[in-house]
C-alpha positions as CSV (number, residue, x, y, z in Angstrom):
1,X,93.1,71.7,53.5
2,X,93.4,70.1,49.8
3,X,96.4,69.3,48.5
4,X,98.4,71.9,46.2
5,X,100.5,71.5,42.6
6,X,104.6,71.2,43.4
7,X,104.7,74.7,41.5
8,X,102.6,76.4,44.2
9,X,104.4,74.7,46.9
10,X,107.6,76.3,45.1
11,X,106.1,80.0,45.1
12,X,104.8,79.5,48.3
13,X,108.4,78.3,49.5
14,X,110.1,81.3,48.3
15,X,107.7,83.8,49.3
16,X,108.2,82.1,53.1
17,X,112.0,82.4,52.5
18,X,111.9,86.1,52.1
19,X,109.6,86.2,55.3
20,X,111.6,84.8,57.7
21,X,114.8,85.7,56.2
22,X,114.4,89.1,58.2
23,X,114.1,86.4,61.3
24,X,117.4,84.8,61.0
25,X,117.8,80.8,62.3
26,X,121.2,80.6,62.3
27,X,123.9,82.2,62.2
28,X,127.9,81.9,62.9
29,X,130.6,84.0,63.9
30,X,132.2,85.4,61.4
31,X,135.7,83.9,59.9
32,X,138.9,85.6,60.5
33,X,140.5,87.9,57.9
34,X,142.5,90.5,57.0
35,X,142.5,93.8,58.3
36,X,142.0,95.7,55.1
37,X,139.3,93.0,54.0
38,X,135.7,93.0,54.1
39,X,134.0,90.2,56.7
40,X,132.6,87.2,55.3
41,X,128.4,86.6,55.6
42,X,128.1,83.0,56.3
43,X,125.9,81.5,54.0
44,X,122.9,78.8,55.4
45,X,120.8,76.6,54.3
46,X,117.4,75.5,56.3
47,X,116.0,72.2,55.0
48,X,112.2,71.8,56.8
49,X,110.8,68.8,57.4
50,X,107.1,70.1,56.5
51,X,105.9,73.5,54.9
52,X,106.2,77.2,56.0
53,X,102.8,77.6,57.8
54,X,103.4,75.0,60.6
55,X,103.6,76.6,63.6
56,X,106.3,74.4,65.1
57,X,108.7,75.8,62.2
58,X,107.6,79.3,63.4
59,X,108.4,78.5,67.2
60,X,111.5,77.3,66.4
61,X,112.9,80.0,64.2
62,X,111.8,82.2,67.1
63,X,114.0,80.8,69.3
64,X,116.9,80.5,67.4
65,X,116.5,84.0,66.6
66,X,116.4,85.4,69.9
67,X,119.9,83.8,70.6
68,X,121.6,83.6,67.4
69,X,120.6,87.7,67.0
70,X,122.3,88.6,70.7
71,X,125.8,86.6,69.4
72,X,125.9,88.0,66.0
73,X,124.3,91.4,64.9
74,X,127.1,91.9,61.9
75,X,124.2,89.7,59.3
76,X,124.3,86.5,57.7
77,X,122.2,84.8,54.9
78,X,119.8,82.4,55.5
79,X,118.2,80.0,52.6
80,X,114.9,77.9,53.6
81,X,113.9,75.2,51.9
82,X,110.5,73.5,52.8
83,X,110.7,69.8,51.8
84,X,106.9,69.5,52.7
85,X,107.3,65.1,53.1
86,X,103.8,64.7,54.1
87,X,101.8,65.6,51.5
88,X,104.9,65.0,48.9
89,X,106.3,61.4,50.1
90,X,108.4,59.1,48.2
91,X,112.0,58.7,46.9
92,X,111.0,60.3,43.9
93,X,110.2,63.5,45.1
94,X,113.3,63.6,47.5
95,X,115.7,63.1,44.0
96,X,114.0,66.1,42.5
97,X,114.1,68.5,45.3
98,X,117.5,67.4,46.0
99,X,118.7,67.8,42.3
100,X,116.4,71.3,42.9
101,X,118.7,72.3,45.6
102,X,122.3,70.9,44.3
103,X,121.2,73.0,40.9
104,X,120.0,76.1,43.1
105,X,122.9,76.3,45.2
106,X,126.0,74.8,42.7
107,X,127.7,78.4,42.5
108,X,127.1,79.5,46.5
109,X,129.3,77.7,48.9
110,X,127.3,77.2,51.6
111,X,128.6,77.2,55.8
112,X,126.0,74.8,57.1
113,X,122.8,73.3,56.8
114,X,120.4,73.0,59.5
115,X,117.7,70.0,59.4
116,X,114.7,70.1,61.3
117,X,113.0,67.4,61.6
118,X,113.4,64.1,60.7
119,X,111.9,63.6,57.7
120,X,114.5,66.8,56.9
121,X,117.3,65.0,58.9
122,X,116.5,61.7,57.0
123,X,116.7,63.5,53.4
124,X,120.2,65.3,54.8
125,X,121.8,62.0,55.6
126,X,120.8,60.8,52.0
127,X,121.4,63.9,50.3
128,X,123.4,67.2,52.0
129,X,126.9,65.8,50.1
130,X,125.9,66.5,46.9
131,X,125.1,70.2,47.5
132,X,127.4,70.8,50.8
133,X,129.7,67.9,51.5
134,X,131.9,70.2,53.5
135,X,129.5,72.1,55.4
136,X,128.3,70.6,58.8
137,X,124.9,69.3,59.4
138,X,122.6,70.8,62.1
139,X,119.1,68.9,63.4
140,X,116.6,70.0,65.7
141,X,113.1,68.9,66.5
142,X,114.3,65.0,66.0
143,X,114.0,62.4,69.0
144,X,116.7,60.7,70.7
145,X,114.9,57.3,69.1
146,X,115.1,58.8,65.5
147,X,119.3,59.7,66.2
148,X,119.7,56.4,67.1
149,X,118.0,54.8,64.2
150,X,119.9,56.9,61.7
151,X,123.2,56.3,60.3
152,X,124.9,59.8,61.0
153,X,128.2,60.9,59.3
154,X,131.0,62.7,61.3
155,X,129.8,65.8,60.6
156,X,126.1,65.6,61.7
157,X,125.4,66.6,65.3
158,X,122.2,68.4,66.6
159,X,119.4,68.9,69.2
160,X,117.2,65.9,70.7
161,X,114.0,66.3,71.7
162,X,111.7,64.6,73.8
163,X,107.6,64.6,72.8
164,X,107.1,62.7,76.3
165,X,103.7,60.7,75.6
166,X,104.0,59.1,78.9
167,X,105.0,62.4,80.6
168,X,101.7,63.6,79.2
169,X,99.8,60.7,80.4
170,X,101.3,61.0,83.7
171,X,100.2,64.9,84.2
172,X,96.9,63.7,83.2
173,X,96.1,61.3,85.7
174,X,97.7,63.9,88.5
175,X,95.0,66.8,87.6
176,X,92.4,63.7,87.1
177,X,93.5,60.8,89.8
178,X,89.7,59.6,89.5
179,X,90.1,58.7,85.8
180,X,90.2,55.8,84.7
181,X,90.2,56.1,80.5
182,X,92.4,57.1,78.1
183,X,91.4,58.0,75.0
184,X,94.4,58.5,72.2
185,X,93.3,60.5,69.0
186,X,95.3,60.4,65.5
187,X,94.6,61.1,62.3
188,X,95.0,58.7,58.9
189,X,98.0,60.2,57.5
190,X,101.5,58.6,57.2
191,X,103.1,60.9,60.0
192,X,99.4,60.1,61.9
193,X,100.0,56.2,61.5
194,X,103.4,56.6,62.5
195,X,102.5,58.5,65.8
196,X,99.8,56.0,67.0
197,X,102.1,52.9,66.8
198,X,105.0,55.0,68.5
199,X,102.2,56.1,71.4
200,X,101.0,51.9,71.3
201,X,104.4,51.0,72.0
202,X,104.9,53.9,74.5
203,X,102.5,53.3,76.5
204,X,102.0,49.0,76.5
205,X,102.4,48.4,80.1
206,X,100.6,51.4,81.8
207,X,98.6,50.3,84.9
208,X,95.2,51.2,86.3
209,X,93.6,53.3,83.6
210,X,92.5,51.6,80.7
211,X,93.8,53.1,77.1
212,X,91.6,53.0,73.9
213,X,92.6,54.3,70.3
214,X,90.9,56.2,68.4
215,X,91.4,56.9,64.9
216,X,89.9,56.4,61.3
217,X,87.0,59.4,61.6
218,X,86.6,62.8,59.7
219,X,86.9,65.7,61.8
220,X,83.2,65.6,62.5
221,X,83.6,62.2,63.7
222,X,86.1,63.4,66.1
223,X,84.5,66.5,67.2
224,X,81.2,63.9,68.1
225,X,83.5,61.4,70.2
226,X,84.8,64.2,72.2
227,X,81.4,65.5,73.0
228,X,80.4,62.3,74.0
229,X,83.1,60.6,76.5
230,X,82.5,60.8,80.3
231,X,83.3,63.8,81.8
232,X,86.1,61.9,84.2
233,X,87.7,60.4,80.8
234,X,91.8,61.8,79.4
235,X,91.6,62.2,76.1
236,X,95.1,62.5,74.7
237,X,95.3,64.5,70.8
238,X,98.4,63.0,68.8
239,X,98.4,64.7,65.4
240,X,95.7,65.0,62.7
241,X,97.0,66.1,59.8
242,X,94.5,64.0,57.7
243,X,91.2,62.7,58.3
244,X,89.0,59.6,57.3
245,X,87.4,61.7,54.4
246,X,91.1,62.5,53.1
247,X,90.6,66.5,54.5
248,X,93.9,68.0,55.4
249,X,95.0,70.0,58.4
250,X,97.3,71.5,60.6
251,X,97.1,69.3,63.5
252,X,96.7,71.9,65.9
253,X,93.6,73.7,63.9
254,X,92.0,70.3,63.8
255,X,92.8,69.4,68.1
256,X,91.3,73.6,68.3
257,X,87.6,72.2,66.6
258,X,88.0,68.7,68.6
259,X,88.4,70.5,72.0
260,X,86.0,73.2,71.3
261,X,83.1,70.6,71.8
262,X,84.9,67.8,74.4
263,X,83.5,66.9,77.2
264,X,86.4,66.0,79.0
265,X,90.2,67.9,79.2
266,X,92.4,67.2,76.2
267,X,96.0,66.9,76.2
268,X,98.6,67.2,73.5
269,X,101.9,66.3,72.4
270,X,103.5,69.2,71.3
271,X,104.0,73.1,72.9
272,X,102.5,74.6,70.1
273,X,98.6,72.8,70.7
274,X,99.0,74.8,73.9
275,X,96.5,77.8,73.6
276,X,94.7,75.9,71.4
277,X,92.5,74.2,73.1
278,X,95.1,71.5,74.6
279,X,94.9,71.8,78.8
280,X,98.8,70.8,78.6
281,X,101.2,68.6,78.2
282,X,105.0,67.4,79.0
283,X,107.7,68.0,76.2
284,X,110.2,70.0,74.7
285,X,109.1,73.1,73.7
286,X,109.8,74.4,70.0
287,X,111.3,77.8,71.4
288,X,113.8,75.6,73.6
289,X,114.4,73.6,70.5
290,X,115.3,76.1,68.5
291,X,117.6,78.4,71.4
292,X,119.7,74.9,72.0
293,X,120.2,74.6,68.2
294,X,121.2,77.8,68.3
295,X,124.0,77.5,70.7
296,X,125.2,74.5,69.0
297,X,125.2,76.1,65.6
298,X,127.8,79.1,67.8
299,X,129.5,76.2,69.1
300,X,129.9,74.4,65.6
301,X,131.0,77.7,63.7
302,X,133.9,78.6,66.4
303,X,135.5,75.2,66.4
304,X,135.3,74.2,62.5
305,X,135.7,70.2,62.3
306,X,135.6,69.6,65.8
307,X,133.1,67.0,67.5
308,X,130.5,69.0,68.8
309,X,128.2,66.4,70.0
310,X,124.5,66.6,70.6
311,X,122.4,68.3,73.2
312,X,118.7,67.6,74.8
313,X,116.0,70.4,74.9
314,X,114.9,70.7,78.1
315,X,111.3,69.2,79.2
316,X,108.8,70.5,81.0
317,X,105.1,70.7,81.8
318,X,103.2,73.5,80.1
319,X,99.6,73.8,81.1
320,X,96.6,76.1,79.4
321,X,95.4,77.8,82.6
322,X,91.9,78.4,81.0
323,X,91.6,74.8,80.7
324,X,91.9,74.2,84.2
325,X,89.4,76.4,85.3
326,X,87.2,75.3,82.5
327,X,87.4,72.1,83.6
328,X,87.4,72.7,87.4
329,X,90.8,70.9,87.8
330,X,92.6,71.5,90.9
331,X,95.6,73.6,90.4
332,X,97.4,72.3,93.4
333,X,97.8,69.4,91.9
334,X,99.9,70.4,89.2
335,X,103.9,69.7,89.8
336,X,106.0,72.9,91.1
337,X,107.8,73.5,88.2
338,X,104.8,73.6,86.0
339,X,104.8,76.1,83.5
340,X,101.2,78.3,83.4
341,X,100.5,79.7,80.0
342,X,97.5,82.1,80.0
343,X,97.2,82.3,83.5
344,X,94.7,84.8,84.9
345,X,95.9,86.6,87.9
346,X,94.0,87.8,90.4
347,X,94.6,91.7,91.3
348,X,96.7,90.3,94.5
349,X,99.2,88.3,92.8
350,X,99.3,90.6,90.3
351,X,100.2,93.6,92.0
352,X,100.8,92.5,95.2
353,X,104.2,94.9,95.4
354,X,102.1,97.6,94.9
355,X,99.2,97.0,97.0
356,X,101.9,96.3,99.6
357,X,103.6,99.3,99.2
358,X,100.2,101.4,98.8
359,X,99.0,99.7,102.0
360,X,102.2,100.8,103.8
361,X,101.9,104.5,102.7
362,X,98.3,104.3,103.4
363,X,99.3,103.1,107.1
364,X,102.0,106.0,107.1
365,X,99.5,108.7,106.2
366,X,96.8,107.3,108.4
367,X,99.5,107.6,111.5
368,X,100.5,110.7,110.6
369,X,97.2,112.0,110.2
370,X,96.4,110.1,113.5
371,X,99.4,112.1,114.9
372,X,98.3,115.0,113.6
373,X,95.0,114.6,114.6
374,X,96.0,113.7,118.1
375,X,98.8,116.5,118.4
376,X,96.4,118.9,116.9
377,X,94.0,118.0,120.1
378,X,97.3,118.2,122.2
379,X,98.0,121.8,120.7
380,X,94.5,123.0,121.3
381,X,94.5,121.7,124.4
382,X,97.6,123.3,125.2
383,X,96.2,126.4,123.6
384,X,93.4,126.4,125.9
385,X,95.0,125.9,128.9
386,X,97.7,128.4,128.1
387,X,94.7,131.1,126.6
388,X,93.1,129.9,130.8
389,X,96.4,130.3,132.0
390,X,97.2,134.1,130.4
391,X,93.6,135.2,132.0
392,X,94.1,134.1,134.9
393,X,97.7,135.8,135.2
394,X,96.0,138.8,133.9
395,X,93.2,138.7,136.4
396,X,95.8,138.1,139.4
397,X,97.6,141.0,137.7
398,X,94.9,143.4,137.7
399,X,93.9,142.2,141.3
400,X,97.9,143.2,142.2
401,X,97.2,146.5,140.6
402,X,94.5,147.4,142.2
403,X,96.1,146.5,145.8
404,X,99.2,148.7,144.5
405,X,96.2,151.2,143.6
406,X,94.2,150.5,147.4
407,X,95.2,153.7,149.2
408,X,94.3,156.1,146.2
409,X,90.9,154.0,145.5
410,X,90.5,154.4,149.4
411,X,91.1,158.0,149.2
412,X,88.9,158.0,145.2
413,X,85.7,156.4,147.3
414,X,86.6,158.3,150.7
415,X,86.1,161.7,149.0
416,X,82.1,161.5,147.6
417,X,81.2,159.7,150.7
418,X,82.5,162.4,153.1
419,X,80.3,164.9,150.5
420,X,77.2,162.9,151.0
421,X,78.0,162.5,155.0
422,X,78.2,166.0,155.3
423,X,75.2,166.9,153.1
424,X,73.5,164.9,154.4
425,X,74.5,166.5,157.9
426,X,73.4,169.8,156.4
427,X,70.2,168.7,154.7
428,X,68.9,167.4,158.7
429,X,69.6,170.8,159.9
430,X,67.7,172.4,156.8
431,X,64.8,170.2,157.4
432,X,64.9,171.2,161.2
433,X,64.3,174.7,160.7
434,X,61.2,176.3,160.6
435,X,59.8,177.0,157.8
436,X,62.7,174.3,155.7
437,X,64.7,175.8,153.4
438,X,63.3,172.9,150.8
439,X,65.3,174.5,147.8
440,X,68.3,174.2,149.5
441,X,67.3,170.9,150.5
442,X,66.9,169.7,146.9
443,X,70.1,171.3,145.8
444,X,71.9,168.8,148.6
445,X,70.1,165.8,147.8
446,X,71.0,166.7,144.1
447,X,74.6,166.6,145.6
448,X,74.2,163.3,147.8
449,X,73.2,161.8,144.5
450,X,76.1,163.1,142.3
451,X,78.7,161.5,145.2
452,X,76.7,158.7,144.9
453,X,77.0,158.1,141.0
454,X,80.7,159.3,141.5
455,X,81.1,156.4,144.2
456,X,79.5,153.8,142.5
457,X,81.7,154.4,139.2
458,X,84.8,153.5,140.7
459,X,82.6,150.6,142.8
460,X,82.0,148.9,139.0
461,X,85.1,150.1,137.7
462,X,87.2,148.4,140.8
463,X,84.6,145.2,140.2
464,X,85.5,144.8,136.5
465,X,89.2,145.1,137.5
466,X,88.5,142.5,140.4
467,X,86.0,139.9,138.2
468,X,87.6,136.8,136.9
469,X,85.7,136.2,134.0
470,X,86.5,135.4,129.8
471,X,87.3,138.5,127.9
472,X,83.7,140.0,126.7
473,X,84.8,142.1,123.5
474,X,82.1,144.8,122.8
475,X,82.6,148.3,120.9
476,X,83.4,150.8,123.0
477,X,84.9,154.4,123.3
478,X,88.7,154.4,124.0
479,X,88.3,157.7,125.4
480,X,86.1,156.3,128.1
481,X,88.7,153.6,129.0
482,X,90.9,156.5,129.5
483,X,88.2,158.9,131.6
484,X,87.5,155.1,133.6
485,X,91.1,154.5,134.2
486,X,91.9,158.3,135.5
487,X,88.8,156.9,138.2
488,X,90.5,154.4,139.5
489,X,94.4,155.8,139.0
490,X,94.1,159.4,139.1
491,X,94.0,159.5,142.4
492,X,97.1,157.3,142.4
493,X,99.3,159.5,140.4
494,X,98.2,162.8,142.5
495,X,99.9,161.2,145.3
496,X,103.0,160.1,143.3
497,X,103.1,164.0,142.3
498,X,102.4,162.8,139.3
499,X,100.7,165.3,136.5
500,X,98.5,163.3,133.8
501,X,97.9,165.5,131.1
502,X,95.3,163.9,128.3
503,X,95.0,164.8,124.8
504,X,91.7,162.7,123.5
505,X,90.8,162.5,120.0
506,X,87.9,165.1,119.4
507,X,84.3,163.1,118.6
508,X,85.2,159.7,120.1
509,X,87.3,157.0,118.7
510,X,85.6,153.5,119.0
511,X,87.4,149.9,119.2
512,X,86.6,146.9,119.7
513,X,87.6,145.1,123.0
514,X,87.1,144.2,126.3
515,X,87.2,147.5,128.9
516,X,88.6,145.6,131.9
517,X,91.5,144.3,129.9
518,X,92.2,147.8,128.2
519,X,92.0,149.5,131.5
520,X,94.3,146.9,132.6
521,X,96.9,148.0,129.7
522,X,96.7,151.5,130.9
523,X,97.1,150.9,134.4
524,X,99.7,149.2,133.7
525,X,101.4,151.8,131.4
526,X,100.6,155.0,133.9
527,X,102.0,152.8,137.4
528,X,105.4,152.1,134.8
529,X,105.3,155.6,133.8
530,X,105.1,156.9,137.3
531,X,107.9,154.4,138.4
532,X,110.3,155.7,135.8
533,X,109.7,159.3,137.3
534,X,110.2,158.4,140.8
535,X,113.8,160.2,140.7
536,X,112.7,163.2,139.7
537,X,111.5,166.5,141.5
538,X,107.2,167.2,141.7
539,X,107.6,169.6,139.2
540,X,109.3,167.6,136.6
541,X,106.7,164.2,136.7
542,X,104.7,164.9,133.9
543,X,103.1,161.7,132.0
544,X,101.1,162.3,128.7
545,X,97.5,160.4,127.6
546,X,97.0,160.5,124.3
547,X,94.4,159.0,122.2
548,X,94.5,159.7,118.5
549,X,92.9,157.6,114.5
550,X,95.9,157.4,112.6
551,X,95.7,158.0,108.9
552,X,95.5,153.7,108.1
553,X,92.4,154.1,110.2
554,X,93.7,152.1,113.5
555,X,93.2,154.2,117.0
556,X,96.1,154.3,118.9
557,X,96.4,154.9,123.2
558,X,99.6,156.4,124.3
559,X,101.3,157.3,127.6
560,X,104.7,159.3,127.5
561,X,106.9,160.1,130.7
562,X,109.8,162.4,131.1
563,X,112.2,159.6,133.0
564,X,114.9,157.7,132.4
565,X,113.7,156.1,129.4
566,X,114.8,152.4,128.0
567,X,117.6,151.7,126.2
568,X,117.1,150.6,122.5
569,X,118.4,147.2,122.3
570,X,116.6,146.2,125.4
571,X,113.4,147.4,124.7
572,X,112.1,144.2,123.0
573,X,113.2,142.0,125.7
574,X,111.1,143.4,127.9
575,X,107.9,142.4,126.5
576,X,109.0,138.9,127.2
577,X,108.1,137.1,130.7
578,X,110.0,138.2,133.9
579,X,112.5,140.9,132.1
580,X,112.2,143.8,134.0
581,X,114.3,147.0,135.1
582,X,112.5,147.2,138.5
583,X,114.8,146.0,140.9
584,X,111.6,144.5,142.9
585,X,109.6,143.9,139.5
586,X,108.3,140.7,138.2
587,X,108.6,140.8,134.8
588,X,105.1,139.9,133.6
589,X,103.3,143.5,133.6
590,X,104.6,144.2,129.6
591,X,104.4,140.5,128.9
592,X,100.4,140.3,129.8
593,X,99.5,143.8,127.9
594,X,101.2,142.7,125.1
595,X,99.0,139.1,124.9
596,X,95.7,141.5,125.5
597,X,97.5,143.7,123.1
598,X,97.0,140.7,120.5
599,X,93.9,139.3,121.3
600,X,92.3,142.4,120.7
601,X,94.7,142.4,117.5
602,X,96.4,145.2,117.9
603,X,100.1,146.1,119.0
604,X,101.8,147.0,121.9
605,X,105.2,148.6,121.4
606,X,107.6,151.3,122.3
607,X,108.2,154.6,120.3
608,X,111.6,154.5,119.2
609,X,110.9,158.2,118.0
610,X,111.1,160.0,121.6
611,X,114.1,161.5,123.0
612,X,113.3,161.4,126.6
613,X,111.5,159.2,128.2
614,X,109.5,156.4,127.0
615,X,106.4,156.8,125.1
616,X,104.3,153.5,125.0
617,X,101.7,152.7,121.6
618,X,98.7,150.2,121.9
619,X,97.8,150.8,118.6
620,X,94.4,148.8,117.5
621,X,92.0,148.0,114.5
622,X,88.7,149.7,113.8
623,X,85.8,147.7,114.9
């Protein structure tokens, strides 16, 4: 960068103090006064050591700003000043920008100044009591070294920092303990000059690596040594902020070109080459710099004329994680309380809470769907046994009807097979005579095999009763379960004294369901009928069949009886296992027709609309 006129450097210095005036370096509490009076802005004045573009001056005001802003959000003023020493040197051009200042700033009292620096400090010292000889004197960015060489007045205290060369060195040789040369780059200005015998002095009695300096080149000179040292070598930037050919830079732009093309890991001196090539380095950092001038500016402003003293800015290692892996460093070498700028994190460390916590919600869901896998198995299982376990209660229930039914489907098979006996009987007598009566032969065999037909109904009718088999739903006519059941229970009821009386929907009415089972509800529904009656006279049993299509289209089976009935708020209840009113009952006859009920799904309920008696529904869908 070539040099610029003072006059630009003015513009260029005013236009920067507008810019960061919005940022604000310092600032103090505000002084006491009246109630009825306005507060007082405390007035500032920032003397930089070089101009407004270097980024350590940029660092620092944004860590002064980040504290000073927390303590005191009621506003201050803040005047910068860039002294700009490097490329502006000599006691000539301090008495000008001094009588600058003083003229500047003759009819604004100003609270404090803050140096950073120490060409800034340096200039203070010579100069602040001709423009401020009240006001105390803030430094920053100035080495413990520098303090101690300067003459300070009373009221000049500050921040130290530490630029720890040997630090550096010693980081170095951690991440590379197989090197064995140091290379040490600076540039040709004055500050560059100064630097190099600073790090010759520094680093005089360092053991086992050997240290070489290198200096005098242009930037391409530079960028070609780099590019060229072994692989295992430190190379260590300083500052550049001129070359050999008398081209000016900020340092850290010129360390970004050098390290661009090195061949081995480059190391800096200052926090703000990090990111810029630099793999790391030990020092203060500008932000800490400017947060601990920034409490001792607080401290300075509450205690007016009090000692405030000096503080250090802490050090630490700051390291360019890029660099490292660049480089193929080993990262475990670094020291724990390393600081990793740029640091690439894998998706683990990144969001290892949330993995961890979508990993444990993963396991939940996959044991609760594992549970509700395993008790859905359970459930079906259960359903399966219970769906075995309510046939085979209804088969053992239809076998215990049909022995309650034995003597009327004794008396039901007895009665075709004394017919064909006895035609039989009389068709041998017919066939004996001579000439046979052969037509009235044929007329009894016609009658031996109408018995027959008659017999072998209620045969297949008692076997489906008797079968144990699963329920074998087919479309059938609800008015043939009824004719069916009157087969095997007709008989049953005649010698209760018992009159059925049917009333079967004209035409048919087909469901869908399983005959057996059906039969089963009706049986069931005629023998509770016929129970209910047993108190009164033969004339007064009367039970009711009726089969009717209801206007929604579902067919409904019916049997009434004229006896005692059920009482309202028990009727429910007995459609549950083992309720019963029979002294000697079970309790599981309503239970099971109301399960077949449902599996054919339909209902099976009482008629709360009858007076006396109990009429029973199984109402069912068309098929």
């Amino acid at each position: 960068m070539g040099l610029r006129s003072g006059e630009a450097l003015r513009r260029r210095a005013g236009r920067a103090a507008r810019r960061w005036r919005a940022a604000a370096i310092i600032v103090a509490l505000c002084a006491a006064a009246p109630a009825d009076a306005e507060p007082q802005r405390r007035k500032f004045l920032v003397l930089h050591d070089s101009h407004s573009a270097l980024p350590a001056n940029m660092a620092m005001t944004a860590g002064m700003t980040a504290v000073i802003d927390a303590a005191l959000p009621d506003g201050y003023d803040v005047y910068d000043e860039y002294r700009d020493g490097e490329r502006f040197a000599g006691p000539e051009q301090d008495r000008r920008f001094a009588e600058e200042i003083a003229a500047k700033y003759s009819d604004l009292p100003l609270d404090a100044i803050v140096a950073l620096g120490p060409g800034a400090l340096a200039f203070a010292v010579a100069n602040a009591a001709s423009f401020a000889p009240d006001a105390p004197v803030i430094f920053g960015a100035v080495t413990q070294a520098q303090v101690e060489r300067s003459d300070l007045p009373a009221n000049f205290f500050g921040v130290t920092a530490d630029f720890d060369l040997g630090g550096t060195l010693q980081l170095a040789r951690a991440l590379q303990p197989e090197a064995r040369q140091v290379f040490l780059l600076s540039g040709s200005a004055p500050f560059d000059r100064r630097w190099a015998v600073s790090a010759r002095e520094t680093l005089a009695d360092i053991r086992g690596v050997r240290v070489e300096h290198v200096s005098g080149l242009s930037i391409e000179g530079f960028e070609r040594f780099a590019a060229e040292v072994d692989a295992g070598s430190i190379l260590i930037f300083l500052t550049v902020f001129e070359d050999a050919a008398g081209e000016r830079f900020l340092p850290r732009n010129a360390l970004a070109r050098i390290a661009a093309s090195a061949a081995a890991p480059v190391y800096g001196v200052y926090s703000s080459y990090v990111g810029h090539g630099a793999l790391g380095g030990v020092f203060s950092t500008f932000e800490s710099i400017g947060a601990a001038a920034a409490r001792l500016a607080l401290q300075a402003l509450e205690t007016p004329g009090a000692a405030v003293g000096a503080m250090a800015a802490p050090v630490s290692a700051v390291v360019d994680w890029r660099q490292i892996r660049r480089f193929g460093l080993d990262a475990t070498l670094l020291p724990p309380d390393a600081v990793a700028l740029f640091r690439e994190v894998g998706a683990w460390e990144r969001y290892r809470v949330q993995i961890l916590i979508t990993l444990a919600v993963i396991l939940a869901q996959s044991a609760t769907i594992a549970a509700l896998v395993v008790q859905g198995r359970r459930r079906r299982s259960a359903e399966t046994a219970a769906a075995a376990g309510r046939l085979e209660l209804a088969h053992l229930s239809r076998v215990a009807q049909i022995g309650e039914l034995s003597g009327a489907l004794a008396h039901e098979l007895n009665q075709p097979l004394a017919a064909i006996l006895a035609n039989a009987e009389a068709g041998e007598r017919l066939m004996a005579q001579t000439p046979p009566d052969l037509a009235e032969v044929r007329a009894i065999l016609a009658d031996i095999v109408e018995d027959d037909r008659r017999a072998a109904a209620v045969v297949g009718d008692l076997r489906r009763q008797i079968a144990k088999r699963a329920p074998d739903l087919a479309e059938l006519d609800l008015n043939d379960v009824v004719a069916a059941t009157l087969r095997l229970a007709g008989n049953e009821m005649r010698m209760r004294g018992v009159s059925v009386e049917t009333r079967l929907e004209r035409g048919g009415l087909p469901v869908r369901g399983d005959k057996a089972q059906l039969q089963q509800v009706l049986i069931n529904l005629m023998v509770n009928a016929a129970d209910a009656m047993a108190g009164l006279t033969a004339e007064e049993r009367r039970m009711t069949i009726e089969t009717r299509l209801r206007a929604d289209g579902w067919r409904e089976l019916a049997v009434r009886d004229v006896g005692t009935g059920v009482a309202s708020e028990i009727r429910d209840g007995l459609f549950r296992p083992f309720r019963t009113t029979k002294p000697n009952g079970l309790g599981l006859g309503l239970s099971i027709c109301r399960t077949i009920a449902e599996t054919h799904g339909g209902t099976l309920n009482f008629d709360p609309s009858v007076d006396r008696g109990a009429r029973v529904v199984l109402a069912a869908p068309a098929p």
